[in-house]
VMD Tcl script that draws the C-alpha trace (Angstrom):
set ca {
  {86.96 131.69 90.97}
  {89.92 132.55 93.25}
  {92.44 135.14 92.54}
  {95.84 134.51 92.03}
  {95.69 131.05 90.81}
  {98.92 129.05 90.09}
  {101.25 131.66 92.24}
  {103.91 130.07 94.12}
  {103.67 126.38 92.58}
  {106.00 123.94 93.46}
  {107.22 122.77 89.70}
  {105.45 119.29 87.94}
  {108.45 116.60 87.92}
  {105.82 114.28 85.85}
  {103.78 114.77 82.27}
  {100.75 113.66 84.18}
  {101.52 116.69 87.09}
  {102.50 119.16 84.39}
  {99.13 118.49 81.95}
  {96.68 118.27 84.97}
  {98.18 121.82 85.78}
  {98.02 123.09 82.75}
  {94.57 121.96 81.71}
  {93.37 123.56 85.21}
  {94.96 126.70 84.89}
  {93.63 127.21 81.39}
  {90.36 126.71 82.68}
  {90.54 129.16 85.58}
  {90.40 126.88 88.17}
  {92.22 126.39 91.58}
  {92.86 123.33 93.39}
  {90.20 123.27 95.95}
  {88.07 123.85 93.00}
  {88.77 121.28 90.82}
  {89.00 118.91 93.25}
  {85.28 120.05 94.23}
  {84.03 119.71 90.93}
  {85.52 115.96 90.60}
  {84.69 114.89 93.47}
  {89.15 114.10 93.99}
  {90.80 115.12 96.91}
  {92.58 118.36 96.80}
  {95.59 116.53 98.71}
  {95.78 114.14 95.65}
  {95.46 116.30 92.97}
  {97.97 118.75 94.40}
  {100.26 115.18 94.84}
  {99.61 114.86 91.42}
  {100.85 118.09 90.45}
  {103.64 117.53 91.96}
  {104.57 114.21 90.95}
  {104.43 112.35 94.17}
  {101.42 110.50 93.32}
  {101.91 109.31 89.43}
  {99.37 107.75 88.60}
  {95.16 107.51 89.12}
  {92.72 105.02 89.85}
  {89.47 104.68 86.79}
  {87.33 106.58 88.54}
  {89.37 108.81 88.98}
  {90.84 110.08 85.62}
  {86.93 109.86 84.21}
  {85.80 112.68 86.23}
  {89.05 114.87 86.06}
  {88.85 113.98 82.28}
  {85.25 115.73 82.37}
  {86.43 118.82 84.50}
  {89.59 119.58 82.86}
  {87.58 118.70 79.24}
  {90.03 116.46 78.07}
  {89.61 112.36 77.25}
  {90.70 109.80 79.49}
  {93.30 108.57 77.32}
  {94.82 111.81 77.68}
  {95.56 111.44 81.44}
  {96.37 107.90 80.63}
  {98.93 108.36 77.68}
  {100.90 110.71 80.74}
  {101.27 108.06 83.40}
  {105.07 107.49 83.96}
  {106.38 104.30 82.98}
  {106.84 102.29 85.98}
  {109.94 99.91 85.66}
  {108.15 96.35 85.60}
  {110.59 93.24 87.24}
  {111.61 90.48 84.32}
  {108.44 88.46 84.55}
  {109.89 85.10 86.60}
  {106.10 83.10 86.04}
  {104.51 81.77 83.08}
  {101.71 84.07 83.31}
  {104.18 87.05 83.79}
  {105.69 86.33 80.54}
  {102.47 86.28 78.93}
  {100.84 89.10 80.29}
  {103.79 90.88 79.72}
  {104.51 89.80 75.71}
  {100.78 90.43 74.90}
  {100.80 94.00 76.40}
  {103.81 94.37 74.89}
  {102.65 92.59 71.21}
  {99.28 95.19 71.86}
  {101.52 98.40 72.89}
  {99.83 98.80 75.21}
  {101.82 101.63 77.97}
  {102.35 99.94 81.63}
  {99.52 103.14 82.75}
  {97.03 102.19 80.17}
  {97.06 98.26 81.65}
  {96.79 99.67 85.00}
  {93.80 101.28 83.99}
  {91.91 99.17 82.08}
  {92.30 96.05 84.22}
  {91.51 98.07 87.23}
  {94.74 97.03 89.66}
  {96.77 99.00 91.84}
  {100.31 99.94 90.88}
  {101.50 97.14 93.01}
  {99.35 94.55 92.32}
  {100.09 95.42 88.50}
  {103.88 94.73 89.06}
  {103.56 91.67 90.34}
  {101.12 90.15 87.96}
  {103.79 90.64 85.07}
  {107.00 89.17 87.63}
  {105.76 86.54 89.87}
  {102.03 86.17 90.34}
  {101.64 82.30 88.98}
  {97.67 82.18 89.29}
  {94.70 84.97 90.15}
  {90.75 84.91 90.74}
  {87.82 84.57 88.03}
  {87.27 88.33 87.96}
  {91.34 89.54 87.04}
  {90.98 86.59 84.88}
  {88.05 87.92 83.46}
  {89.37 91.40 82.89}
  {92.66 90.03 81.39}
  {90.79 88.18 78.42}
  {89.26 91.44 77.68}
  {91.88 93.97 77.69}
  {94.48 91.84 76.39}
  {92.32 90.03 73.83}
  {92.78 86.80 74.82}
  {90.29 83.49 74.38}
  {89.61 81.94 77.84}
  {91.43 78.66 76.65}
  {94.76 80.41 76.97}
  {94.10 82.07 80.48}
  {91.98 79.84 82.23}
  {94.74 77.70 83.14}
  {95.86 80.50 85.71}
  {92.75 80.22 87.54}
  {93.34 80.13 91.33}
  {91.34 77.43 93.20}
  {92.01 76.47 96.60}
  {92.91 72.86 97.82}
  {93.38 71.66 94.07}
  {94.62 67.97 94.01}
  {96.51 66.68 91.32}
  {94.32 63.78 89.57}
  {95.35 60.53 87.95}
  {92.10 60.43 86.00}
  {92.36 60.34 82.15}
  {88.51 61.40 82.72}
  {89.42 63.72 85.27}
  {92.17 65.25 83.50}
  {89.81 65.96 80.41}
  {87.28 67.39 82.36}
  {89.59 70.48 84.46}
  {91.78 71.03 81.78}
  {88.07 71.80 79.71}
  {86.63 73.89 82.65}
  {89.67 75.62 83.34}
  {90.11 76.80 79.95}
  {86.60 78.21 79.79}
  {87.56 80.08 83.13}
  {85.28 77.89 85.03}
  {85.85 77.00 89.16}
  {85.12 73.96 90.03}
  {82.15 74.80 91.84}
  {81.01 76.99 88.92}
  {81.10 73.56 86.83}
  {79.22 71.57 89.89}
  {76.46 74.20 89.76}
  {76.12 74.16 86.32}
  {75.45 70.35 86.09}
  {73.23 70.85 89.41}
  {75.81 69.39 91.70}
  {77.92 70.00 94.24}
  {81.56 70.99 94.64}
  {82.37 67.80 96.13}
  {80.79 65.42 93.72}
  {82.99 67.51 91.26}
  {86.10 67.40 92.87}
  {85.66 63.33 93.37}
  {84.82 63.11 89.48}
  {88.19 65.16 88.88}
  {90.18 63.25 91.18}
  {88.88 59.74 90.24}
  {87.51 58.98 93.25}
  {84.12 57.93 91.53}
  {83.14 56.95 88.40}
  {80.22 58.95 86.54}
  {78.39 55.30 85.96}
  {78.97 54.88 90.17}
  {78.53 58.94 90.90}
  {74.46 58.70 90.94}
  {74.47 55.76 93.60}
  {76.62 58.19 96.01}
  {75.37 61.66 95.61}
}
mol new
graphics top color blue
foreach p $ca { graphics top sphere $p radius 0.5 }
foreach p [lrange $ca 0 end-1] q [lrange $ca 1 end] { graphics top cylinder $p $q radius 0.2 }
display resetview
């Protein structure tokens, strides 16, 4: 181990930068050294320390949780609280309430859904629909049933439908988190005999003759 470890620091203007610090002094260890053992760039731990970096990516805070012998949850429970913009979308305002409803910290969301910073922000102000796999993750960490998210589904080139049949039938896939051609491969079709059945285009009794 290197001598003189911790001379000269620059002080921690986070928790985060301060217990990462602490935990590495304690065990002896310098900065090249930890960042060696977990596999973290030395330039972002020592960002980190600092507090110009504030906050870490999954992979991340498992394997400096296993150098510095300390739990995930403890990195996580020191993420500064990022000021989130008043959620402007319907799915902000849920997102937002159920973390809220959960306490669940901004940093712990971050890090279980597996977003950036950025991309976090938005999703609770003006993000109005995302893909199968955020959806995916959302049920999960915010314990929420499919019927209640699958509405924000993002599909491209969506129509509006007239249908009554049609109508039934995407409001049901939706809220089981389902694309359209998800549904269409299901029933061993395509994506365009779906979308025609959704739109009311064709007729299931006339969809056989056509497809």
């Amino acid at each position: 181990m290197s001598g003189n470890i911790g001379v000269g620091m620059v002080p921690s203007k986070t928790m985060l930068g301060a217990f990462i610090r602490t935990r590495r002094l304690k065990l002896g260890l310098s900065q090249p050294e930890l960042a060696k053992l977990s596999s973290v760039q030395q330039n972002t731990i020592s960002m980190l320390e600092m507090g110009s970096q504030r906050s870490l990516k999954p992979p991340q805070s498992a394997r400096l949780a296993k150098v510095l012998k300390c739990t995930v949850q403890d990195l996580q429970d020191r993420v500064p609280v990022q000021p989130v913009n008043c959620p402007r979308t319907e799915l902000g305002t849920l997102v937002y309430d159920r973390r809220t409803a959960l306490n669940m910290s901004f940093g712990k969301f971050i890090s279980r859904v597996g977003l950036r910073m950025y991309h976090a922000k938005r999703l609770e102000s003006d993000v109005q629909v995302v893909g199968y796999k955020t959806l995916q993750k959302l049920v999960k960490v915010l314990r929420l049933d499919m019927s209640v998210l699958g509405k924000f589904l993002a599909e491209r080139s969506l129509k509006d439908t007239n249908s009554p049949l049609g109508t039934f039938i995407r409001t049901r896939r939706k809220g089981l988190g389902l694309s359209c051609h998800m549904l269409a491969r299901k029933v061993g079709r395509n994506r365009a005999w779906m979308s025609y059945i959704e739109l009311g285009v064709i007729s299931l009794a006339e969809s056989d003759s056509m497809f």
